[in-house]
N, C-alpha and C positions, 0 to 999 in steps of 0.2 A: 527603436531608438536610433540605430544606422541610418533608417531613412531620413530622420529628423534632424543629420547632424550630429550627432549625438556620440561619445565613447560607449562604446559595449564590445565585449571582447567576445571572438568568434566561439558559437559554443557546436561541439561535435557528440552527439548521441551513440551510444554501444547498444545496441540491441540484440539479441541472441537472435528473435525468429522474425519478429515485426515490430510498428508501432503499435502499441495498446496491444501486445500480444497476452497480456496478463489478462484482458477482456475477450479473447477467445481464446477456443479448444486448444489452442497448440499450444497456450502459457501452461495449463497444469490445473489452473484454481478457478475455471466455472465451464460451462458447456458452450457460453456466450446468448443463450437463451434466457437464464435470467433476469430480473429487470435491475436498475443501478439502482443502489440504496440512497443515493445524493441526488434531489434534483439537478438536473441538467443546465439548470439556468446556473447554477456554478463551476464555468466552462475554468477555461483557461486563461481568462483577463479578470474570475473575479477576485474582491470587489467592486473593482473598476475603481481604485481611488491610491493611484501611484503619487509616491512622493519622493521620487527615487534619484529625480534630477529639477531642483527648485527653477519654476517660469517654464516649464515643460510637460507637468506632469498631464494638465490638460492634455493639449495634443498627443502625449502618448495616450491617454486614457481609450480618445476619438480612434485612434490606427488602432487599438488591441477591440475596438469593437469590430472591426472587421475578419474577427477572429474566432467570433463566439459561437455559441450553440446555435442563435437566433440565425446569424448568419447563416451558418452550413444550413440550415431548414430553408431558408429563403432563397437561399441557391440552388436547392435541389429542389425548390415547389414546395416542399410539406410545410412552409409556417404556419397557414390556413387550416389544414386537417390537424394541426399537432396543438393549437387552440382550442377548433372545435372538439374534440375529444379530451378535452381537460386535461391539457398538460402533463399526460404521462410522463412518468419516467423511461427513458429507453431499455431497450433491452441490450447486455453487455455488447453485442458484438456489432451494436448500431454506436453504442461509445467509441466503440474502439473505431467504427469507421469516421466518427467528429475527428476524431486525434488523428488519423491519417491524413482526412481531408486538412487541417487543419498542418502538418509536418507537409504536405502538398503545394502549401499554399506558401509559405517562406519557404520553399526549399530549402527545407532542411538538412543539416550534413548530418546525412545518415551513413554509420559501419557497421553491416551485418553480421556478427562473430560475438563467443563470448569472452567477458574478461577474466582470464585468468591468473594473471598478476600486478600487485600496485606495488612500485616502490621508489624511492624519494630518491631524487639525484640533484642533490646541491641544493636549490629553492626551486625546483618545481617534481611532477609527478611523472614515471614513466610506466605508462601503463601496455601490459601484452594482452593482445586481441588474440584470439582463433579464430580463424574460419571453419566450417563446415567438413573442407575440403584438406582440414591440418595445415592450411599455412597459418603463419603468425605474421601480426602489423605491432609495430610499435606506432605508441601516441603518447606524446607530451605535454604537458600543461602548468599551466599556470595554477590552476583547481583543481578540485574532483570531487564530484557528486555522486555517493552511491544514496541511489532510492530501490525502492521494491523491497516484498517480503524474504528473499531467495527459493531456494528449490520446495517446490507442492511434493516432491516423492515420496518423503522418509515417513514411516509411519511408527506408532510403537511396539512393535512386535513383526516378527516375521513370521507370515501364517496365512496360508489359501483366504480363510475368511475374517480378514482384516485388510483393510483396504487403505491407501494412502488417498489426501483427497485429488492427487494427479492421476491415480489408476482410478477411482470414484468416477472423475468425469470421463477419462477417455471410455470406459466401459456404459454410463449413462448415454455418449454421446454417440454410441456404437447399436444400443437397443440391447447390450447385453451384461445389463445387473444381472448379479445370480438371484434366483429365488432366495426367499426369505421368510421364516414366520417371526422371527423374534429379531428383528434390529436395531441396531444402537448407534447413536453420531454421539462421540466425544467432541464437547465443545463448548461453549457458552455465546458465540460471536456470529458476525456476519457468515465468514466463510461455513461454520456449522450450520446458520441459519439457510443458507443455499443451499446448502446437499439435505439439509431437511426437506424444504420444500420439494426438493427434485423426487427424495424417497416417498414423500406420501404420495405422490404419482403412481405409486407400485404395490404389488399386492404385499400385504404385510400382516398378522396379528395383532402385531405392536411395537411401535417405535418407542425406545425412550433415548431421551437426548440428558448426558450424561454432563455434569460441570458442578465445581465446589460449589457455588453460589446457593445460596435456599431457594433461589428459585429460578425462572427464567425472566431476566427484566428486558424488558421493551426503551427505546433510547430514546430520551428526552429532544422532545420536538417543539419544544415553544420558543417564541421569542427568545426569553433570556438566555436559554441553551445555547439556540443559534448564534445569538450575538454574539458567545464568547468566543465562536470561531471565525465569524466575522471581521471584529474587529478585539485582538487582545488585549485594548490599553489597557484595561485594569487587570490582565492577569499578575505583572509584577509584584502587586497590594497586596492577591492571596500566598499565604501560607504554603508548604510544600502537600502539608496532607491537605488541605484543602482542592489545589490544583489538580492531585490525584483523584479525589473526590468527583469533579468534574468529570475529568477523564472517564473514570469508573462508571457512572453514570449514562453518559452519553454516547461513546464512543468506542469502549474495549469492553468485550464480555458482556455487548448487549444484542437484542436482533431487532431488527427495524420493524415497527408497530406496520408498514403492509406485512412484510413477511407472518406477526405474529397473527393480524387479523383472516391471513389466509388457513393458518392452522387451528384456529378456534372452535370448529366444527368438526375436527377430528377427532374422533374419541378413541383411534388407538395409538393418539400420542402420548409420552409421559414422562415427567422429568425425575430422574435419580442424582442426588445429591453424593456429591465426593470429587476426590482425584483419585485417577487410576493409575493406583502403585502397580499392578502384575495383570498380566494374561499368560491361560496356560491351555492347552487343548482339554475336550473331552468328549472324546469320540469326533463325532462329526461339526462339536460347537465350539466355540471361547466363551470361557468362565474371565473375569475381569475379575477382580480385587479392587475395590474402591474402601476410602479412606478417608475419614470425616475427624476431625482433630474430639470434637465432644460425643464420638459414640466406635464401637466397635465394627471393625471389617467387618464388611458384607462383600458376599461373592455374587456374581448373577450369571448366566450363561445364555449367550447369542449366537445364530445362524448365520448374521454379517454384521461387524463393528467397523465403521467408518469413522479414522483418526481427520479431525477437522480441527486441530486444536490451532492453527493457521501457521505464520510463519515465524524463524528464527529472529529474533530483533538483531543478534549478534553475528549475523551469520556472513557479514561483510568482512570480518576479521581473517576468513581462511583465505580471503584475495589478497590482503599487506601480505608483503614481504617480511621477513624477521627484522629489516630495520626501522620498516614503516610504523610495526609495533613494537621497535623501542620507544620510538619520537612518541606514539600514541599513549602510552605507559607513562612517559616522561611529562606528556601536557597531563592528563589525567588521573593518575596517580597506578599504583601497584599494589595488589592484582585487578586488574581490569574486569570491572563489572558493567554492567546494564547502567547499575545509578548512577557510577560513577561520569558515562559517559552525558547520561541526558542533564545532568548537571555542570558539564562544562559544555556548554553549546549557548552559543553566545546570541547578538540580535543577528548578525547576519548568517547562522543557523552553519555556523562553522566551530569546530572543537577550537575553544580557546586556547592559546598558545601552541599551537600547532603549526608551522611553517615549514612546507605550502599548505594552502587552505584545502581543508576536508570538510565538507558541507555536509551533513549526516540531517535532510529535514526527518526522514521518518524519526527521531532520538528527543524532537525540537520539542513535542507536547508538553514535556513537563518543564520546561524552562522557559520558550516563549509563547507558548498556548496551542489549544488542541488541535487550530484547524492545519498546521503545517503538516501532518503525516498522514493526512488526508486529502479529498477532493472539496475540501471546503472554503481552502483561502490561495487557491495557486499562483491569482496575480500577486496575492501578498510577499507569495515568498519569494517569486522572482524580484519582487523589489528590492527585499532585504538580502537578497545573493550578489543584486548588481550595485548594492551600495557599497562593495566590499570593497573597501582601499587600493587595497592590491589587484583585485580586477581590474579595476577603473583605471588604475595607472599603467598596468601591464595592457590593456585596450590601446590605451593614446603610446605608449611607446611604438609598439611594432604590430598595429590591428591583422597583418598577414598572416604575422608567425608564430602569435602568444596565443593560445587554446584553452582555454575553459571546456572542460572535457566531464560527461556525464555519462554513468552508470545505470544502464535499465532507468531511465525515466520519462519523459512525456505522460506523466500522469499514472504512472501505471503502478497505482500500487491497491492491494486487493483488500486493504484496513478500511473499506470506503464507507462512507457518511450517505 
């Protein structure tokens, strides 16, 4: 849009270790050897259909093609083999180096450190960086964008043979899982469905992959699926339970039909139904408590339980300051919940009535449709971030010194499609 003439206000990324570091080992949430559950043809321009500055969106469409997946293969030679071989999907750590090449290519304002505090100073945000090395940067904005799951460590119990799924990978990506005859992934979802796939790699008895659901569902891949996260106009029309319906379905609490077709032929896999209220020791195992609303606790006992249940949705709240969540309590109501938030979150994927604007896309599914908290609509969402009033104005006032400032994002969030 800069290039084009165009207002867009400068935006400055937070990243703790890298770009797409959430797509390799040092994020916490895969080994980067897996493969991405989203075709790759849904880079970082699609759908390719901006509407974000009328008599322009063309030509921006044309520049964000210089952006894409196709590009980066064509630059680097592989468009040719990455055809002939049917269009795989990458392996994470080949994502994360699109996203780099791609943060390479606009030089991107990158701040290596993490964020540890957000808080509101008059109409805009002042957020504390850390470095590595214990200093702190202060950064100001006009916005702020937190994306990502937050932290892969916390698991539910504390216990040699329970594993979070950030000690899961760095131990897979080391050669040293512990032996196992009886293991368990708590989960129902992509991030479970990865650390499955990685265990049936290993000698095992038997796997059972634990989650309430009756069973394990595989994520709706047709057309009409896709289209709802393509393009959401008709999400508005459905109903709430409906939208969650979708959701349910497609995107939370499902595993992607390769991951499911690669486990088919395993027959020491198997699925146990519940949620895990307790784990306790027994001898050398974990006994779990699982919990079914229409039938009595059952106990089971395993030699490794891997917590895969993914990440915190809320987990952006310990970075506000206590005034940050007054203002957030005061747009949304008191006591601040999950619903409460994904139901004030507006078209430009900002908590309504909150000033300065908080862009929360991973919250946006159930209000403007499923593909925003995922890898499935990114141009989309950048359109509706930079249609934001106050961006746009704060852009053309002082485009030096007004920041649109973003938390862990460049695509990096591990709920992927």
């Amino acid at each position: 849009m800069r290039e084009l003439g165009l207002d867009a206000p400068r935006v400055v990324v937070v990243e703790s270790h890298a770009v797409g570091a959430n797509w390799l080992g040092i994020g916490g949430w895969t080994d980067g050897s897996h493969r991405l559950g989203t075709s790759p043809e849904k880079d970082i321009g699609f759908p390719y259909r901006s509407s974000v500055v009328r008599g322009h969106n063309h030509r921006i469409n044309e520049k964000m093609l210089g952006f894409s997946w196709i590009s980066f293969l064509i630059e680097h030679g592989n468009y040719a083999e990455w055809i002939d071989r049917g269009r795989p999907n990458p392996q994470h750590h080949r994502w994360a180096g699109y996203l780099q090449w791609v943060a390479h290519k606009i030089e991107l304002d990158l701040v290596i450190g993490t964020a540890t505090a957000a808080t509101l100073d008059g109409d805009r945000w002042d957020v504390t960086v850390e470095s590595a090395d214990g200093t702190t940067t202060q950064l100001d904005a006009d916005g702020l964008m937190i994306t990502g799951p937050g932290a892969s460590g916390s698991a539910l119990s504390r216990h040699p043979r329970i594993l979070s799924i950030a000690e899961f990978w760095d131990l897979a990506g080391r050669r040293e899982l512990p032996t196992a005859l009886q293991a368990a992934v708590i989960g129902g979802g992509e991030t479970a469905g990865s650390a499955l796939n990685e265990l049936a790699r290993h000698d095992a008895m038997t796997i059972s992959v634990i989650s309430p659901t009756a069973t394990l569902y595989s994520r709706g891949e047709s057309y009409f699926e896709n289209a709802m996260f393509s393009d959401p106009a008709k999400w508005s029309a459905l109903s709430v339970d409906q939208r969650r319906d979708v959701i349910r379905r497609t995107d939370r609490g499902v595993f992607s039909i390769r991951v499911l077709d690669s486990l088919l032929g395993d027959d020491r896999i198997y699925h146990l139904q519940g949620r895990v209220t307790g784990a306790h020791s027994r001898g050398d195992l974990v006994e779990l408590t699982l919990h079914n609303d229409s039938q009595l606790e059952q106990t089971h006992a395993f030699d490794l339980v891997v917590d895969a249940t993914g990440g915190q949705p809320l987990w952006f709240l310990d970075l506000l300051t206590p005034d940050a969540v007054d203002a957030l309590e005061l747009a949304v109501g008191w006591p601040t919940s999950q619903e409460q938030i994904e139901s004030s979150i507006g078209y430009d994927l900002a908590v309504q009535g909150l000033t300065p604007k908080l862009f929360l896309p991973n919250l946006a599914g159930v209000a403007q449709g499923p593909g925003f908290p995922n890898l499935s609509s990114l141009g989309l969402l950048s359109d509706r971030v930079l249609r934001s009033p106050r961006l746009r104005a704060a852009s053309a006032a002082s485009a030096d010194q007004r920041h649109h400032f973003v938390q862990r994002g460049t695509a990096e969030n591990r709920g992927d499609r």
